[in-house]
C-alpha positions as CSV (number, residue, x, y, z in Angstrom):
1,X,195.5,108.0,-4.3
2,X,194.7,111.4,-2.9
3,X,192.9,110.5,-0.2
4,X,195.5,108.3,1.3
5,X,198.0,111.1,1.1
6,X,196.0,113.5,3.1
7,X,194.8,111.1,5.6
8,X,198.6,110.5,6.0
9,X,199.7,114.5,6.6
10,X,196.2,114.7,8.8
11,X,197.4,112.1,11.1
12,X,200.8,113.4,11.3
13,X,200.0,117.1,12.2
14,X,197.4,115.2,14.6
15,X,200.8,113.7,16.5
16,X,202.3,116.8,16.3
17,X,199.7,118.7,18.1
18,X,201.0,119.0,21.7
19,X,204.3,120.8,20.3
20,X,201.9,122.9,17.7
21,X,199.4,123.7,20.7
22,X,200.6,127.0,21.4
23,X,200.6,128.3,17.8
24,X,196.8,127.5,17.6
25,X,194.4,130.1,16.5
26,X,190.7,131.2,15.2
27,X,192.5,132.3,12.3
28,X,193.8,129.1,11.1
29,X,190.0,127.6,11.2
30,X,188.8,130.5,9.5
31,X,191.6,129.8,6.5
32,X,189.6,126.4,5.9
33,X,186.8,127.8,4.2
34,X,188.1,129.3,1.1
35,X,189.3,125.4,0.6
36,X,187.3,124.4,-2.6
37,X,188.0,120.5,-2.7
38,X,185.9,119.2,0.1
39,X,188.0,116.7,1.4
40,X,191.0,119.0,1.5
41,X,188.7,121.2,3.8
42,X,187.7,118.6,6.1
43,X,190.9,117.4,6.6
44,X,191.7,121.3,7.1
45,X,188.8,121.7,9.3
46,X,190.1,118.7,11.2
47,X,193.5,119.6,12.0
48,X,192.8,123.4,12.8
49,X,190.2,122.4,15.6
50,X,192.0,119.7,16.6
51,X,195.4,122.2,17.2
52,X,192.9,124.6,19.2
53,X,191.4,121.5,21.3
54,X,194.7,120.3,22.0
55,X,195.6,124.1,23.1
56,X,192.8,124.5,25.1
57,X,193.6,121.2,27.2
58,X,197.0,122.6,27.6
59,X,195.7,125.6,28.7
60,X,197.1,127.7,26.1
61,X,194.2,128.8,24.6
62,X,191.1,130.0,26.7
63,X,187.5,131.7,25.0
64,X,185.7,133.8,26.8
65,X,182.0,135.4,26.2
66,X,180.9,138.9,25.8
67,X,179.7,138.4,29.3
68,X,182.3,137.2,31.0
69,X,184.6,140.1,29.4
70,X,181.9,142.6,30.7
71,X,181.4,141.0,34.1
72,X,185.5,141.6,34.8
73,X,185.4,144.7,33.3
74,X,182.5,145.5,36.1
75,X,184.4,143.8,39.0
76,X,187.7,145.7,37.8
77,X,185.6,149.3,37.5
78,X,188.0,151.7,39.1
79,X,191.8,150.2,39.0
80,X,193.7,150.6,36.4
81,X,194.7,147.5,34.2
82,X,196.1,148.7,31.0
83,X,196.2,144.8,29.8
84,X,192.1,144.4,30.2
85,X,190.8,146.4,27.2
86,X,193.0,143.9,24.9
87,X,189.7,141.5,25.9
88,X,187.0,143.4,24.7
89,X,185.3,143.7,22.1
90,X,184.3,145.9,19.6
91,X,186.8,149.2,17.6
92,X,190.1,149.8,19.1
93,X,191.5,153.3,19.1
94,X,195.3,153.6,18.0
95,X,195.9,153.3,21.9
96,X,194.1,149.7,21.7
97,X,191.6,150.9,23.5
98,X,187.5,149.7,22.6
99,X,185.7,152.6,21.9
100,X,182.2,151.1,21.7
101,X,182.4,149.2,24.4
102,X,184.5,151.2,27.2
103,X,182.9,150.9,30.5
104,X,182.0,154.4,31.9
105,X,179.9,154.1,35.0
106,X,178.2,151.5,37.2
107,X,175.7,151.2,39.3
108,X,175.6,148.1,42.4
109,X,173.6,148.0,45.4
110,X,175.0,149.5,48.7
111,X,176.1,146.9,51.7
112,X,177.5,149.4,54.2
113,X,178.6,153.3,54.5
114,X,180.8,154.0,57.0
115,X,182.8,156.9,58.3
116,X,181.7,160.8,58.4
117,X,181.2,163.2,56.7
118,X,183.4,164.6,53.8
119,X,185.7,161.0,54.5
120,X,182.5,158.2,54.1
121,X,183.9,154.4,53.0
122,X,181.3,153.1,51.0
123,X,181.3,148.9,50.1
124,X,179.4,147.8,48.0
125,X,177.0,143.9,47.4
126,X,179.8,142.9,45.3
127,X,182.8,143.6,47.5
128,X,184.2,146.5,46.2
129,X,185.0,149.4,48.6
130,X,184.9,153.3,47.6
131,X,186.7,155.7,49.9
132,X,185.3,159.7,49.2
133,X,188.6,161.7,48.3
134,X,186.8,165.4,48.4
135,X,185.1,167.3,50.9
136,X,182.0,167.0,50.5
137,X,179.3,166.4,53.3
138,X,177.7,163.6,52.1
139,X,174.7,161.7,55.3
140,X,175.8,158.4,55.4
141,X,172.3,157.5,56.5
142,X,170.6,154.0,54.9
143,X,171.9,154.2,51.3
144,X,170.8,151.6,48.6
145,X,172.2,152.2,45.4
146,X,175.8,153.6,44.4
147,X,176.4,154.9,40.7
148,X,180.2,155.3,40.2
149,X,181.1,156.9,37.0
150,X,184.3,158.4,35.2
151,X,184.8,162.0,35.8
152,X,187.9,164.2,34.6
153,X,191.6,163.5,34.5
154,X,191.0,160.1,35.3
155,X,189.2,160.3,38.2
156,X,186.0,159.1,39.7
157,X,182.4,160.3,40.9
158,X,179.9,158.3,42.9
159,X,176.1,159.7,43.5
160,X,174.4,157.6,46.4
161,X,170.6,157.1,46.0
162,X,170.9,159.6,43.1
163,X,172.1,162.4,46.0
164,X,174.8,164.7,45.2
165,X,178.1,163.7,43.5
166,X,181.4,163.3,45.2
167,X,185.0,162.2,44.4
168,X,185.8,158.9,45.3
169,X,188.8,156.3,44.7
170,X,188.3,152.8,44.9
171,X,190.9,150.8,47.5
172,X,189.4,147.4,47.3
């Protein structure tokens, strides 16, 4: 007679899910395992991945790797989005910020330097563009490699081909 009754409340939180979609989480999987009766747990099992499914398809729920979190946080290296460190991983600070896995510097190939000296524009494989903010005097002969990195006050340093260090701010 048990079995009935929970094949019954499976099936109706099962019809249920569309309008449950957006309350779906890890957490509620997770909550399954400490279930000791094994069909309880299926049936718990069953409905907690079937809410995140269903949440997924409606595009309220979306995972994302370790990779892909690091890859954006590359690409986005130099503008400030407060909301991006709420998708790493690893310790937060009281700020919510990751402090094991803050992104500090890095390095990308070099497609083009432009301008002159002490005011070079410096684009990089990968699209983003670096414009020097300091005086510096920095050849803009055939570079290959740029190494951007966080300096003080929030502000930014780039070394081309390991040359000297200059101030830069990234516009694109």
């Amino acid at each position: 007679m048990k079995r009935p009754i929970t094949l019954i409340a499976a099936a109706i939180s099962l019809a249920a899910l569309p309008a449950l979609a957006e309350n779906a989480s890890t957490s509620d999987v997770y909550a399954c395992k400490d279930i000791t009766a094994d069909a309880e747990r299926l049936a718990c099992y069953d409905t907690a991945v079937g809410r995140l499914k269903a949440a997924e398809e409606a595009g309220e729920v979306k995972t994302f790797t370790r990779k892909e979190v690091e890859d954006v946080q590359r690409d986005s290296f130099g503008f400030s989005i407060p909301s991006l460190p709420k998708l790493a991983f690893g310790n937060r600070d009281s700020g919510g910020n990751s402090k094991s896995d803050e992104l500090k510097e890095v390095t990308f190939p070099v497609k083009s330097v432009g301008g002159s000296r002490g005011a070079l524009l410096v684009t990089l494989e990968n699209g983003q563009v670096w414009r020097q903010v300091d005086s510096k005097r920095i050849s803009p002969s055939a570079k290959k490699e740029a190494r951007v990195y966080q300096a003080a006050l929030g502000s930014f340093k780039m070394k081309l081909d390991g040359g000297l260090a200059f101030r830069v701010e990234r516009v694109k």
